[in-house]
C-alpha positions in Angstrom: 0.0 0.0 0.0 2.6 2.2 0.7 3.6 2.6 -2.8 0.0 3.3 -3.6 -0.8 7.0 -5.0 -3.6 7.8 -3.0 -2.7 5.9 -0.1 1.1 7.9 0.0 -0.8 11.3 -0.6 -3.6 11.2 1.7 -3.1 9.0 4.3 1.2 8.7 5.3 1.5 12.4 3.6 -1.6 13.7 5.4 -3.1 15.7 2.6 -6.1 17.6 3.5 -8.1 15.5 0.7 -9.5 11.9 0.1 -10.2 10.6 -2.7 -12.6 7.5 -1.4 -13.2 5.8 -4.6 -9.5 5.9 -5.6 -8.2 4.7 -1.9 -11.2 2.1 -2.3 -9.5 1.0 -5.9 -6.2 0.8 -4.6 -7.1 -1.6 -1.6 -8.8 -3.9 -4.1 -5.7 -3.7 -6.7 -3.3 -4.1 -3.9 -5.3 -7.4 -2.8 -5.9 -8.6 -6.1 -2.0 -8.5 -6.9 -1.2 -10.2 -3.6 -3.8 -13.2 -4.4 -2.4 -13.9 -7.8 1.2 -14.2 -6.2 -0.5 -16.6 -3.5 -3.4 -18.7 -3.8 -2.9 -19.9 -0.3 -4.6 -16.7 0.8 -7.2 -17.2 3.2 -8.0 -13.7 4.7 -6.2 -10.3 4.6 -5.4 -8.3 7.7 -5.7 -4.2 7.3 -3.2 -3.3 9.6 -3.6 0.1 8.6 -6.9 1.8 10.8 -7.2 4.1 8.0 -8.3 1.2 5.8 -10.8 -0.9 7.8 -13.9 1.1 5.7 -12.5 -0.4 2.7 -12.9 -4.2 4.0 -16.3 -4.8 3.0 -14.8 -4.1 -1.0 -12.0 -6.0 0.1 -13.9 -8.7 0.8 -16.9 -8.3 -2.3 -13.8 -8.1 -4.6 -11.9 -11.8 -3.9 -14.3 -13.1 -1.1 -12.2 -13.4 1.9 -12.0 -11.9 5.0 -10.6 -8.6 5.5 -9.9 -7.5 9.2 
């Protein structure tokens, strides 16, 4: 996530904006991309606090767990 564009901006760069929908992408993208490295996958932990509204997409996305 870290290298994410949103993510760096808004959230370790505290920015004054948000973009939602683009943070929401990322978090998807960056699960997507860690499943098809892994299939073993069976849940995804958000360490990040900032991220826990995104686990519902998280999950509708792949079907796991996201906590």
């Amino acid at each position: 996530m870290q290298n994410m564009k949103e993510f760096k901006s808004a959230i370790l760069g505290n920015s004054s904006t948000l973009n939602t929908k683009k943070l929401k992408e990322e978090v998807v993208a960056v699960a997507k991309r860690a499943l098809r490295k892994n299939k073993n996958i069976g849940c995804f932990l958000l360490e990040c606090t900032n991220l826990s509204p995104y686990a519902k997409s998280d999950k509708e996305s792949h079907g796991f767990t996201s906590f």
